[in-house]
DODO-738599 format. One record per residue: x, y, z of N, C-alpha, C, O in turn. Coordinates in steps of 0.001 Angstrom, whole numbers, plus 500000, padded with zeros to 6 digits. Atoms other than C-alpha are relative to their C-alpha. Layout:
% DODO-738599
{{X, Y, Z}, {X, Y, Z}, {X, Y, Z}, {X, Y, Z}} ...
//
This chain:
% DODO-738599
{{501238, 499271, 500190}, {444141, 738894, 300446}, {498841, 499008, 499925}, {499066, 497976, 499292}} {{500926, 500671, 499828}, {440459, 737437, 301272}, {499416, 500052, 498722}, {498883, 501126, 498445}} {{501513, 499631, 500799}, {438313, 736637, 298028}, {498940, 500525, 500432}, {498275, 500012, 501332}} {{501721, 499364, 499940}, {435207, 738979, 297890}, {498903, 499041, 499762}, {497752, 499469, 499842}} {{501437, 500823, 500224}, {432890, 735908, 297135}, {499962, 499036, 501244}, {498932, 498392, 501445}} {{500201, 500097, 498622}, {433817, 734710, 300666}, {499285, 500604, 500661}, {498236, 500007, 500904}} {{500911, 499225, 499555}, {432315, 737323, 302314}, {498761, 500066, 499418}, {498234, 501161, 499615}} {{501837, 500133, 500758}, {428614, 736533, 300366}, {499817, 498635, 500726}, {498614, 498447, 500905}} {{500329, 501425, 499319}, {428820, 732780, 302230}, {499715, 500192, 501320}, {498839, 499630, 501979}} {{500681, 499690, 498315}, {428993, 734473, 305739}, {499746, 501613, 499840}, {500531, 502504, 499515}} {{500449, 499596, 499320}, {426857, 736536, 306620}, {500197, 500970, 500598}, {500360, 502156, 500311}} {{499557, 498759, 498871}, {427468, 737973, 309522}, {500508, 498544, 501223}, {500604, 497341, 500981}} {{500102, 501264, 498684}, {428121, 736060, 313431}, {499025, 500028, 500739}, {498632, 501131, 501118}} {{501902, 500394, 499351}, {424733, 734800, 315138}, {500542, 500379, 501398}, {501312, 499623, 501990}} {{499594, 500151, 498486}, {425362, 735946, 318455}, {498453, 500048, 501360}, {497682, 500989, 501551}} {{501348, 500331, 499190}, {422484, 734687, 321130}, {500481, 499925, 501009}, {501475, 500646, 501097}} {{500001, 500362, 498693}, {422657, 733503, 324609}, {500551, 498140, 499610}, {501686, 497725, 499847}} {{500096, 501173, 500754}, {422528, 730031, 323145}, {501924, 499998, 499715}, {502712, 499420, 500463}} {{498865, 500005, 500719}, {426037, 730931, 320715}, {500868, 500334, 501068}, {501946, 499746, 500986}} {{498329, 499687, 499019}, {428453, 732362, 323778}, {499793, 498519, 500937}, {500808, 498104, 501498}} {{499886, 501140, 498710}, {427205, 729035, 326160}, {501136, 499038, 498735}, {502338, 498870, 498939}} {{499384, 501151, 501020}, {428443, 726566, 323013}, {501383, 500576, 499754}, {502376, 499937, 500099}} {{498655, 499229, 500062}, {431264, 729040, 322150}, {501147, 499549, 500901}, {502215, 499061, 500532}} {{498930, 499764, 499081}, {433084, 729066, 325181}, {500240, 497950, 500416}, {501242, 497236, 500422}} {{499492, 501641, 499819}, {432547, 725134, 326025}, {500140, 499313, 498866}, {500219, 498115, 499141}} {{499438, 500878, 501351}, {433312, 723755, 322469}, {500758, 500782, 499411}, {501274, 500127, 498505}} {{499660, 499148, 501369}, {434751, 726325, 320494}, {499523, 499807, 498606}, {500196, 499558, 497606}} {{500614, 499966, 501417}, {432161, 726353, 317819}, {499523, 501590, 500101}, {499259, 502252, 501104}} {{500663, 498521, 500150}, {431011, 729690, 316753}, {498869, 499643, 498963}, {498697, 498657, 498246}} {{500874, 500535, 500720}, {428026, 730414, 315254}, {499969, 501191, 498439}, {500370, 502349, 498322}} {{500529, 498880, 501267}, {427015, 732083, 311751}, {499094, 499530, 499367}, {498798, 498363, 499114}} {{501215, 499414, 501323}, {424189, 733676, 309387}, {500614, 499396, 498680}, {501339, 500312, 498291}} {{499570, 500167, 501187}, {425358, 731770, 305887}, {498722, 500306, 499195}, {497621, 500489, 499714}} {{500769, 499768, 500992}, {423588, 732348, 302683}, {499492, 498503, 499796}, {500273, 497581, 500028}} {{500656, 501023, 500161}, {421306, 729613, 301946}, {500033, 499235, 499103}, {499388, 498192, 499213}} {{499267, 500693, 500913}, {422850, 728424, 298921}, {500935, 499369, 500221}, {501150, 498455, 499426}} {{498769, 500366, 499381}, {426140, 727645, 301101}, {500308, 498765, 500626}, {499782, 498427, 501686}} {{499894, 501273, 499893}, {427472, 724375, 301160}, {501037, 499889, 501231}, {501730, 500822, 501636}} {{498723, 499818, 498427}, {429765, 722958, 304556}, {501395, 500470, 499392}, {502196, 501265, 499883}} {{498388, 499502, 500439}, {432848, 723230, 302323}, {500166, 501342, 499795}, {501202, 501869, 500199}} {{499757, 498721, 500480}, {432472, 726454, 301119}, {499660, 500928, 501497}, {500493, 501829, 501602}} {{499921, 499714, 499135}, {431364, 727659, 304454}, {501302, 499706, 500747}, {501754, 500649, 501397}} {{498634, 500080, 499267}, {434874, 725852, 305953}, {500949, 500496, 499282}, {501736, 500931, 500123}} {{499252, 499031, 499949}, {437171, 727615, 303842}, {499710, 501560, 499509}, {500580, 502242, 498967}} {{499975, 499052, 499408}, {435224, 730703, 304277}, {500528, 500744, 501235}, {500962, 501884, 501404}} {{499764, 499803, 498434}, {435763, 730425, 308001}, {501386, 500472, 499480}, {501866, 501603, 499407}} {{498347, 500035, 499562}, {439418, 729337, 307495}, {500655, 501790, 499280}, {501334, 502739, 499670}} {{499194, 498402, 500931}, {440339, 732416, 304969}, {499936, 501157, 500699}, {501004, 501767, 500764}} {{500277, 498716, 499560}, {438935, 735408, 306727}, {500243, 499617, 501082}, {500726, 500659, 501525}} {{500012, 499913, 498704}, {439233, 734205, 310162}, {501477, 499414, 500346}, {501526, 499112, 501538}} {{498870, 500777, 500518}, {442671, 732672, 309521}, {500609, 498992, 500905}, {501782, 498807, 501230}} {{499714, 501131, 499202}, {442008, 729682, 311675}, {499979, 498263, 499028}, {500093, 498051, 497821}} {{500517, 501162, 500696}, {441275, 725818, 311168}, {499412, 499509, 500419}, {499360, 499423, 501646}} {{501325, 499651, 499623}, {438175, 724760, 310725}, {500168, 498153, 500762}, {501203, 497536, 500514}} {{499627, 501521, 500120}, {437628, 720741, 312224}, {498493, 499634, 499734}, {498363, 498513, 499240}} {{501065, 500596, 500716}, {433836, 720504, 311468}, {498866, 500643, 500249}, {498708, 501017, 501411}} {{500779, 499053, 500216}, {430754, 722417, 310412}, {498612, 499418, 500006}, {498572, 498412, 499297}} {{501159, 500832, 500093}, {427185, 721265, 310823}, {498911, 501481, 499530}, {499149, 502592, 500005}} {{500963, 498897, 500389}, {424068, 723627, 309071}, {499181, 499092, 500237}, {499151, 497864, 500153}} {{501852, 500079, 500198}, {420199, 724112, 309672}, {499732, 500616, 499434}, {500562, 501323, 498863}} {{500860, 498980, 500937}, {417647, 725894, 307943}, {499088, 500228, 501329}, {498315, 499385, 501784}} {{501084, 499559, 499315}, {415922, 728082, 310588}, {498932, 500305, 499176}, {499015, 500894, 498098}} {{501252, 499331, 500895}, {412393, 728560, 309505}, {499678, 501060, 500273}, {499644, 501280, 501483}} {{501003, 498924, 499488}, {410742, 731671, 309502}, {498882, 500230, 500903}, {497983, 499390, 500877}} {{501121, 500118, 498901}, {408379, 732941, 312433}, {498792, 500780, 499250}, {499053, 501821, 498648}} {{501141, 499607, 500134}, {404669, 733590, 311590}, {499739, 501273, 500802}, {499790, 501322, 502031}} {{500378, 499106, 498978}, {403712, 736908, 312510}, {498775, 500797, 499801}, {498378, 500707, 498639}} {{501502, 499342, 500210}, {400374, 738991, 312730}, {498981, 498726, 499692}, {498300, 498198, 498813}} {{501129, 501459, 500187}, {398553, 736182, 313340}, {498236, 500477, 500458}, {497365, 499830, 499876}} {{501175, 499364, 499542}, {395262, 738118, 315014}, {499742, 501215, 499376}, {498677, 501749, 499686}} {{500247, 498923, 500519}, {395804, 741240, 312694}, {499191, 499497, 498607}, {498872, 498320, 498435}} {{500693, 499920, 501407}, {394079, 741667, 309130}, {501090, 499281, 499297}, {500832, 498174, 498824}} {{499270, 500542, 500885}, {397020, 740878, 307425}, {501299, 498943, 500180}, {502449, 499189, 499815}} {{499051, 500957, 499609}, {398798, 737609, 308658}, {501551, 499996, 498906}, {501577, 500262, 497705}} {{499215, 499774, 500902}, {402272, 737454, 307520}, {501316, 498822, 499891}, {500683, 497766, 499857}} {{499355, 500444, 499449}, {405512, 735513, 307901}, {501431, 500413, 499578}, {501589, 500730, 498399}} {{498698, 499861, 499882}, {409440, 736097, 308549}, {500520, 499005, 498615}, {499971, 497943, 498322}} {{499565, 501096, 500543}, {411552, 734600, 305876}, {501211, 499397, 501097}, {501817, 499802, 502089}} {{498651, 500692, 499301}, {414041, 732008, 306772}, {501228, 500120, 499814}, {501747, 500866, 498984}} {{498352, 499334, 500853}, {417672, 731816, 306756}, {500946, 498573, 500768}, {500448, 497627, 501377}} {{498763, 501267, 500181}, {420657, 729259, 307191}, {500731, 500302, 500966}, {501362, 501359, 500974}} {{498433, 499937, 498580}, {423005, 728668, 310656}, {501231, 499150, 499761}, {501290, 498027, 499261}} {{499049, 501014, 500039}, {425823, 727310, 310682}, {501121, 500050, 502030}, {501382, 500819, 502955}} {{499331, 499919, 498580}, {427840, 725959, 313656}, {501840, 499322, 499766}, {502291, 498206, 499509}} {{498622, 500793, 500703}, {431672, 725827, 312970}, {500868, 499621, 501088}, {501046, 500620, 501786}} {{499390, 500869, 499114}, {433698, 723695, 315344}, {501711, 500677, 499646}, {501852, 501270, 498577}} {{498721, 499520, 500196}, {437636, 724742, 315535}, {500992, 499103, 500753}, {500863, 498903, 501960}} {{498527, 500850, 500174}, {440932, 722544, 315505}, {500488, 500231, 502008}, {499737, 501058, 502525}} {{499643, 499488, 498903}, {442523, 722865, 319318}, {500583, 501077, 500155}, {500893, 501324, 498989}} {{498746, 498762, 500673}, {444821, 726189, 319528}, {498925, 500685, 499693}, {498785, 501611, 500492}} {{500471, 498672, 500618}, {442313, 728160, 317671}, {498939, 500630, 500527}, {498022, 500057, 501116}} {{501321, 499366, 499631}, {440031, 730795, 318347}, {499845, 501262, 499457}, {500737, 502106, 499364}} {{500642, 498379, 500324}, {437982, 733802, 317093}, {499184, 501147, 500764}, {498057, 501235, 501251}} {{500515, 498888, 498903}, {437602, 736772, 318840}, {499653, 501014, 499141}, {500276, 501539, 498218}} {{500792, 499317, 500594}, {434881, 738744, 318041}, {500068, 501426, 500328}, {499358, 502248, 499748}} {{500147, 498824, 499449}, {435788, 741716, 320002}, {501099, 500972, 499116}, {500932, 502108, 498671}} {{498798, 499064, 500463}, {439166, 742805, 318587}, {499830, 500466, 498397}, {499052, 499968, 497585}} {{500187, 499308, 501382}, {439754, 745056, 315376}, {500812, 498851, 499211}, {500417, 498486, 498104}} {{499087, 500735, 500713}, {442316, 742764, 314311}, {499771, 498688, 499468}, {500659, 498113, 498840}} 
//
């Protein structure tokens, strides 16, 4: 059984144009972590719920985009935390299946 305080480290999966090119030629996937979330705790997030192994995790801090910049009330997006998790040979996560 997955700890429930796993699932608060990810997120969700970032999926762009960007995440399936890197995906498919590295096998890194990408994810939304919580911004408190350290690489370790992000790698055996991965490993637990996704029940692979992880071989190495690198995070940014996307910034937030400025928006209403010509309206009355300028504003801005908050930011949020990527992570890019790299995977052992053999493994992979497929995002499509229920299983």
């Amino acid at each position: 059984m997955v700890n429930s305080h796993l699932y608060t480290v990810l997120e969700g999966a970032h999926v762009s144009e960007k995440a399936s090119l890197i995906a498919d030629a590295n096998r890194q996937f990408t994810f939304k972590v919580a911004k408190t979330a350290t690489k370790t705790q992000i790698k055996r997030a991965v490993e637990e719920i996704f029940d692979v192994q992880v071989q190495s995790v690198r995070v940014l801090n996307v910034k937030g985009k400025r928006k209403g910049l010509m309206s009355r009330f300028p504003g801005r997006r908050s930011g949020w935390k990527k992570a890019y998790v790299g995977l052992k040979p053999g493994f992979d996560i497929d995002f499509a299946s229920p299983e």
